[in-house]
MIRONU-724065 format. One record per residue (C-alpha): x, y, z. Coordinates in nm, 3 decimals, padded with zeros to 5 digits. Each point is the difference from the previous one (the first is absolute). Last residue first. Layout:
// MIRONU-724065
<east:X; north:Y; up:Z>
...
END
This chain:
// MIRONU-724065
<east:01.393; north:-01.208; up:03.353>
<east:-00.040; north:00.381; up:-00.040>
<east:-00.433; north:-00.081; up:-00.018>
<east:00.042; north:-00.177; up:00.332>
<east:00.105; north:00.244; up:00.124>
<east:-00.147; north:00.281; up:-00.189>
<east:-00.363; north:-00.136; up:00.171>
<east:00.150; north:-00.068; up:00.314>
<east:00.113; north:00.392; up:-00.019>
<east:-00.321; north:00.111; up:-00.124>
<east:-00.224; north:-00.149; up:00.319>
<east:00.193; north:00.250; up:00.236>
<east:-00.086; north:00.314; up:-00.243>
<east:-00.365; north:-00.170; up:-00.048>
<east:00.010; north:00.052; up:00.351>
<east:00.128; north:00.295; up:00.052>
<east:-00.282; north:00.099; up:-00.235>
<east:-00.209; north:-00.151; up:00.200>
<east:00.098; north:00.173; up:00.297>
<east:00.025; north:00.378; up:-00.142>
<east:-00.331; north:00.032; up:-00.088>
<east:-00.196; north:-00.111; up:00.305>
<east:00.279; north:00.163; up:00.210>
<east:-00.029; north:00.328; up:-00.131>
<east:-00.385; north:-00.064; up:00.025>
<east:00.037; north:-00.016; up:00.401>
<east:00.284; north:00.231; up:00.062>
<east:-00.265; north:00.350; up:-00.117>
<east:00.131; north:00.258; up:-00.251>
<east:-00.260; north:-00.103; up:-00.283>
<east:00.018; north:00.054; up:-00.342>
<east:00.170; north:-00.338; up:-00.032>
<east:00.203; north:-00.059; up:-00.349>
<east:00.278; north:00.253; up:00.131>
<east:00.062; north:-00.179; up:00.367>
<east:-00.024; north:-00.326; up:-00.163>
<east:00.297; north:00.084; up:-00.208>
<east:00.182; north:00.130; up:00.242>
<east:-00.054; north:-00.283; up:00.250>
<east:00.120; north:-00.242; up:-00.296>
<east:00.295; north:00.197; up:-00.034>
<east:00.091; north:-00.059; up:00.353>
<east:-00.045; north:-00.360; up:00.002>
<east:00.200; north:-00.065; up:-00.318>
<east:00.274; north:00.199; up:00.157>
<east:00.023; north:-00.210; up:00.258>
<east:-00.040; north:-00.323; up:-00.234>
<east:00.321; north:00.177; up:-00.198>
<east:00.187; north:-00.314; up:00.093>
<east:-00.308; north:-00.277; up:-00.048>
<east:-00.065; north:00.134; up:-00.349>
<east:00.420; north:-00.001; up:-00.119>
<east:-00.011; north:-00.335; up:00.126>
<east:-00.304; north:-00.117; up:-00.182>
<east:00.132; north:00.100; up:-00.322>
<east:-00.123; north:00.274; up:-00.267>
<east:00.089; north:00.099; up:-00.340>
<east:00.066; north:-00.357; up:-00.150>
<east:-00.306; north:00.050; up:-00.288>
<east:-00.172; north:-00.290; up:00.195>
<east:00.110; north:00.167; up:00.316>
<east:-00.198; north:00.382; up:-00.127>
<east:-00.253; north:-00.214; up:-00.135>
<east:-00.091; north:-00.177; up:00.357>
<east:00.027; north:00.303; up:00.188>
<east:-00.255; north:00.227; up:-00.233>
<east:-00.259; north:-00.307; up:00.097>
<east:00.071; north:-00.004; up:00.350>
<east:-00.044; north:00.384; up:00.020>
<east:-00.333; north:-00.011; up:-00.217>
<east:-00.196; north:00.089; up:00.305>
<east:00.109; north:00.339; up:-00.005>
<east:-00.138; north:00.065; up:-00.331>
<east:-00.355; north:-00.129; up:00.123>
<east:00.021; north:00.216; up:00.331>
<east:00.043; north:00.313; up:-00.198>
<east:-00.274; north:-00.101; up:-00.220>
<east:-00.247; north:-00.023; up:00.250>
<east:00.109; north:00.305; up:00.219>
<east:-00.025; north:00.199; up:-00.304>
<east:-00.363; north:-00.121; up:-00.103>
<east:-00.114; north:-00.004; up:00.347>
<east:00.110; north:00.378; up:00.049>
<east:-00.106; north:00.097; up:-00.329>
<east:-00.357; north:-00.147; up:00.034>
<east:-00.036; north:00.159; up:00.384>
<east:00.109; north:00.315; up:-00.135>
<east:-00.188; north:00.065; up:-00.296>
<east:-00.337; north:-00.090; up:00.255>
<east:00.135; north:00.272; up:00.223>
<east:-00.024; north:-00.046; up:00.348>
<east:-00.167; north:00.328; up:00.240>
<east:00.166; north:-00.037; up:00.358>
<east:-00.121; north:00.200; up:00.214>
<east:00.178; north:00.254; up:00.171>
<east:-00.082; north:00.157; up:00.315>
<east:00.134; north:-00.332; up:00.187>
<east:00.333; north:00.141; up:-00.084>
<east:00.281; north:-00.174; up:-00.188>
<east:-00.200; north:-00.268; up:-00.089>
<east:00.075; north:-00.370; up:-00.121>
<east:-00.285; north:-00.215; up:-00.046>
<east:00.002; north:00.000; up:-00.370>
<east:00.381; north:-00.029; up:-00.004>
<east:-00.020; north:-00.305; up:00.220>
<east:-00.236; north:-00.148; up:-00.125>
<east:00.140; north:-00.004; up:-00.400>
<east:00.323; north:-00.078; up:00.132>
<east:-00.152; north:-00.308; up:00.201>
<east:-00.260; north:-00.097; up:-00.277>
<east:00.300; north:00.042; up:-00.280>
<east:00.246; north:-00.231; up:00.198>
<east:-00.209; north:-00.284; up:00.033>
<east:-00.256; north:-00.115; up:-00.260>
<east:00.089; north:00.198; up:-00.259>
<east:00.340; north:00.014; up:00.053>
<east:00.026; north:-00.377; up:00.029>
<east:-00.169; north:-00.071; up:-00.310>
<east:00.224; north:00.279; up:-00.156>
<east:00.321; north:-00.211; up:00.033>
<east:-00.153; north:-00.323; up:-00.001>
<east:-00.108; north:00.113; up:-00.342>
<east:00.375; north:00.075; up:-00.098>
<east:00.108; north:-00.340; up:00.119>
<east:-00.206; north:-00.175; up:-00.221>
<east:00.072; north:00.234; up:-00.329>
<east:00.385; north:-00.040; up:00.111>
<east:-00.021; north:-00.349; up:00.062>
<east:-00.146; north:-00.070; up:-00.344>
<east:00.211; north:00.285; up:-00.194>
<east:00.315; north:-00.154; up:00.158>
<east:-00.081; north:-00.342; up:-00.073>
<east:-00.104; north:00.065; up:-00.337>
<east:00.340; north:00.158; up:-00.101>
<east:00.199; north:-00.281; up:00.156>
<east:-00.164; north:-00.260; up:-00.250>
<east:00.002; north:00.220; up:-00.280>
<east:00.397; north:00.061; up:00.066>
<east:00.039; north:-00.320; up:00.076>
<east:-00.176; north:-00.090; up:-00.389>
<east:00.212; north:00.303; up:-00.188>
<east:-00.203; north:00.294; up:-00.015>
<east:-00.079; north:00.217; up:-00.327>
<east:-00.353; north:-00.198; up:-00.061>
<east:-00.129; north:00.104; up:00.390>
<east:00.021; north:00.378; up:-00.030>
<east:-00.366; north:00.008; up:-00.125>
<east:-00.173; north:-00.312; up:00.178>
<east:00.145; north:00.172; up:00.314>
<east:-00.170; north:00.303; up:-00.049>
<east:-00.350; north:-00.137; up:-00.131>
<east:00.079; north:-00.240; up:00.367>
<east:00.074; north:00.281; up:00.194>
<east:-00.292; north:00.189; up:-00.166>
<east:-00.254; north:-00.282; up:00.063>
<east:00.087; north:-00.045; up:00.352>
<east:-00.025; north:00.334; up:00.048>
<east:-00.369; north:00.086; up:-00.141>
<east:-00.175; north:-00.053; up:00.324>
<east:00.247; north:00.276; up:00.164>
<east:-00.002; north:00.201; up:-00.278>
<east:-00.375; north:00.011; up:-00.053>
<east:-00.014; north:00.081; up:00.396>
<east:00.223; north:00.313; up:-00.089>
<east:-00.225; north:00.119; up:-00.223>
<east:-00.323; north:-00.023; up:00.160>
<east:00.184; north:00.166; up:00.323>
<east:00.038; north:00.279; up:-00.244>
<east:-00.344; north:00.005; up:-00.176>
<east:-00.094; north:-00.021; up:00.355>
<east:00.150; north:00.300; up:00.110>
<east:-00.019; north:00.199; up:-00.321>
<east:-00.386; north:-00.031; up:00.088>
<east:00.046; north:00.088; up:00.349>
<east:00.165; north:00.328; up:-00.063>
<east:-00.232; north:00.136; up:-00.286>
<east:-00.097; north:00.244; up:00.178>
<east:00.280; north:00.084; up:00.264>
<east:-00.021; north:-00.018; up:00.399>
<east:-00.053; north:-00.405; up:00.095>
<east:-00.056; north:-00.119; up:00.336>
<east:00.095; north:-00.283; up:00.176>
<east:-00.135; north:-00.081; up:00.353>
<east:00.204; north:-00.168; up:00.220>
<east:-00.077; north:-00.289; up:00.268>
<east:00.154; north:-00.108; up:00.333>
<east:-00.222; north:-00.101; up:00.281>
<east:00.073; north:-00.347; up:00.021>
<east:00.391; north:00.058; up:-00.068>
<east:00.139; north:-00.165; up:00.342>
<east:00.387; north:-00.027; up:00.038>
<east:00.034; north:00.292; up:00.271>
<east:-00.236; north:-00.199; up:00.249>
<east:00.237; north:-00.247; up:00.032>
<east:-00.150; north:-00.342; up:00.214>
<east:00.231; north:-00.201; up:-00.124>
<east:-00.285; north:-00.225; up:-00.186>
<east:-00.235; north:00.313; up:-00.014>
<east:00.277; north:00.171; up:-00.214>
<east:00.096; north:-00.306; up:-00.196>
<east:-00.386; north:-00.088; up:-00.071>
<east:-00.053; north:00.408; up:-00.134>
<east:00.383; north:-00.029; up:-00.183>
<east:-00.136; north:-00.297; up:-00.220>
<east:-00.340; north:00.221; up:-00.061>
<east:00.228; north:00.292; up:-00.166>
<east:00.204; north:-00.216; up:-00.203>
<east:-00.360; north:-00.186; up:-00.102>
<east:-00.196; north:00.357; up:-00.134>
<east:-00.275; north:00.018; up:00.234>
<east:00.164; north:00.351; up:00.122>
<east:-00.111; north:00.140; up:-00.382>
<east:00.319; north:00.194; up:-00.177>
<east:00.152; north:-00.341; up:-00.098>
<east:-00.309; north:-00.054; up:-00.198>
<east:00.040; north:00.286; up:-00.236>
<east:00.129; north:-00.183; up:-00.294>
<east:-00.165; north:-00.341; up:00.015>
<east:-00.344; north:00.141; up:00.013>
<east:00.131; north:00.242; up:-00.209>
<east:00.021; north:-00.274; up:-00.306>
<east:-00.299; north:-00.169; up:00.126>
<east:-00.220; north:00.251; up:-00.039>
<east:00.170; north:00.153; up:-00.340>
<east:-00.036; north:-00.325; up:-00.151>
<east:-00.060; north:00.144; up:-00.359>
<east:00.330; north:00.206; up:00.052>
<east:00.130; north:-00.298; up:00.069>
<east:-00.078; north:-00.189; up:-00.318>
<east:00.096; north:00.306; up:-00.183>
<east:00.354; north:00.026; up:00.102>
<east:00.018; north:-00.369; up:-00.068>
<east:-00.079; north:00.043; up:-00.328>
<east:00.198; north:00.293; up:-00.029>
<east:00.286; north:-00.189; up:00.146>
<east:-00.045; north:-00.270; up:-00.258>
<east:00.017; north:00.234; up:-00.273>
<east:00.274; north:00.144; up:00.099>
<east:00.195; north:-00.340; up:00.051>
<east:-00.105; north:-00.068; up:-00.390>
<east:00.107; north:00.329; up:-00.111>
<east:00.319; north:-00.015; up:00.148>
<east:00.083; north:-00.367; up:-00.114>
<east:-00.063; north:00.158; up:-00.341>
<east:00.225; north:00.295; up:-00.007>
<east:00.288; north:-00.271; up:00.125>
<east:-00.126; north:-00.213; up:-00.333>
<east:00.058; north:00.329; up:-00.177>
<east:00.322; north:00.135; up:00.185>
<east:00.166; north:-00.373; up:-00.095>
<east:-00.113; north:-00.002; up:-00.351>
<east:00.173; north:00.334; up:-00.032>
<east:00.306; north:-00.123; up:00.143>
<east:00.017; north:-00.292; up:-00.244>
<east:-00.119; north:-00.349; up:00.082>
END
C-alpha cells in the first residue's frame, strides 16, 4: 500500500469509530433518566460509599462518619446550560460504550505493519491498559469523587454563606477526576513496556522507592481539589500500590 492508501483506509477507520460514537451518543441522550441517574447519584446520601461509612460510623460508634443528612441541590444559571450538559455527558458516555470498538478499529489498523510478538505484546498492553483504565475511574466514581465532592459541598468559610453548586461544575469535576484516575492507573502497564524496551529494572524501582512515594503524594495532591488527609490518602495509596505491584511486574518481565 502506498502512503495515500494508508491516509484513506486511516480516513476510514475514523469515520467508522465516529459513527459509532454518534450512535452511542444518541442512545444516551435517548436515556437521559438513566444516564443522570448514574451521573448525579454520588451527590444523594443513599449513594453506597456514603451508606458503607453510615454502618462504620454506628459500628465504632463515630458520629463524624455519618452522611444521613447530607444532600446538595444543583442549580443551573445559563439558558441553554443544561442542554449542552447532557449533550455533553451524552457524548462522553458514547465514548465510553464505543471504546472497545475504537481500540479494536485502532488496533485492526496498525496491526498489518507488526511482526507476530510485536502483535502479541501490542494487544496485551491495550487489553490491560483499557481494563486497568476503567478501574481507574470506577474507583473515582464510586470513592474518591463522593468524598471530594462532600467535602467541598459541605465546606464553608462562614455559616453566612451558602453554598450554591454549579451543575458545569459537578460534570467537570467528575469528568476530570475520572480521567485523571484512569491515566494513573496505567502505571503497571507504562512499567511493563518501558522493561520490555530495557528502560527500566526492578532495582533501579526499589532504590528510588522513596522518591516514588513522594511523587506519588504530589501527584495526588494536584488531582484532589481537596486540602483534607483523608482523600490524599485515598489517592495516593493505590497508586503506591500499583507503584509496589509494578516492580514484580518488571521483575519478572527483566527475567
Amino acid at each position: 500500500m502506498t502512503f495515500w492508501d494508508h491516509v484513506d483506509e486511516l480516513r476510514k477507520v475514523l469515520f467508522r469509530i465516529i459513527g459509532v460514537v454518534v450512535a452511542f451518543m444518541l442512545l444516551a441522550f435517548c436515556f437521559k433518566e438513566e444516564l443522570f441517574g448514574i451521573v448525579l447519584a454520588p451527590k444523594e446520601n443513599d449513594f453506597p460509599v456514603y451508606r458503607l461509612f453510615d454502618w462504620i460510623g454506628e459500628a465504632l460508634h463515630l458520629s463524624g462518619a455519618s452522611v444521613s443528612d447530607f444532600h446538595v441541590q444543583l442549580i443551573n444559571t445559563k439558558l441553554s446550560g443544561q442542554f449542552l450538559t447532557h449533550m455533553s455527558v451524552s457524548f462522553y458516555a458514547g465514548i465510553i460504550l464505543a471504546s472497545p470498538y475504537i481500540i479494536y478499529q485502532l488496533f485492526r489498523f496498525v496491526s498489518p505493519a507488526l511482526y507476530a510478538n510485536e502483535k502479541h505484546y501490542s494487544l496485551r498492553v491495550v487489553v490491560w491498559g483499557y481494563v486497568l483504565f476503567l478501574i481507574g475511574v470506577l474507583f473515582s466514581y464510586f470513592l474518591i469523587f463522593p468524598f471530594t465532592f462532600r467535602f467541598l459541598a459541605l465546606y464553608q468559610v462562614s455559616a453566612e454563606v451558602e453554598n450554591a453548586i454549579l451543575l458545569s461544575s459537578y460534570i467537570e469535576t467528575l469528568v476530570m477526576l475520572s480521567i485523571m484516575l484512569g491515566i494513573t492507573f496505567e502505571i503497571p502497564v507504562l512499567a511493563w513496556l518501558l522493561a520490555k524496551l530495557g528502560f527500566l529494572t526492578s532495582s533501579f524501582m526499589r532504590t528510588y522507592r522513596k522518591h516514588a512515594l513522594i511523587v506519588t503524594l504530589i501527584i495526588a495532591a494536584i488531582i484532589t481539589p481537596t486540602s483534607d488527609a483523608i482523600t490524599l490518602l485515598l489517592v495516593s495509596a493505590p497508586m503506591f500500590l500499583l507503584y509496589e505491584a509494578s516492580i514484580f511486574i518488571v521483575k519478572r518481565t527483566n527475567r
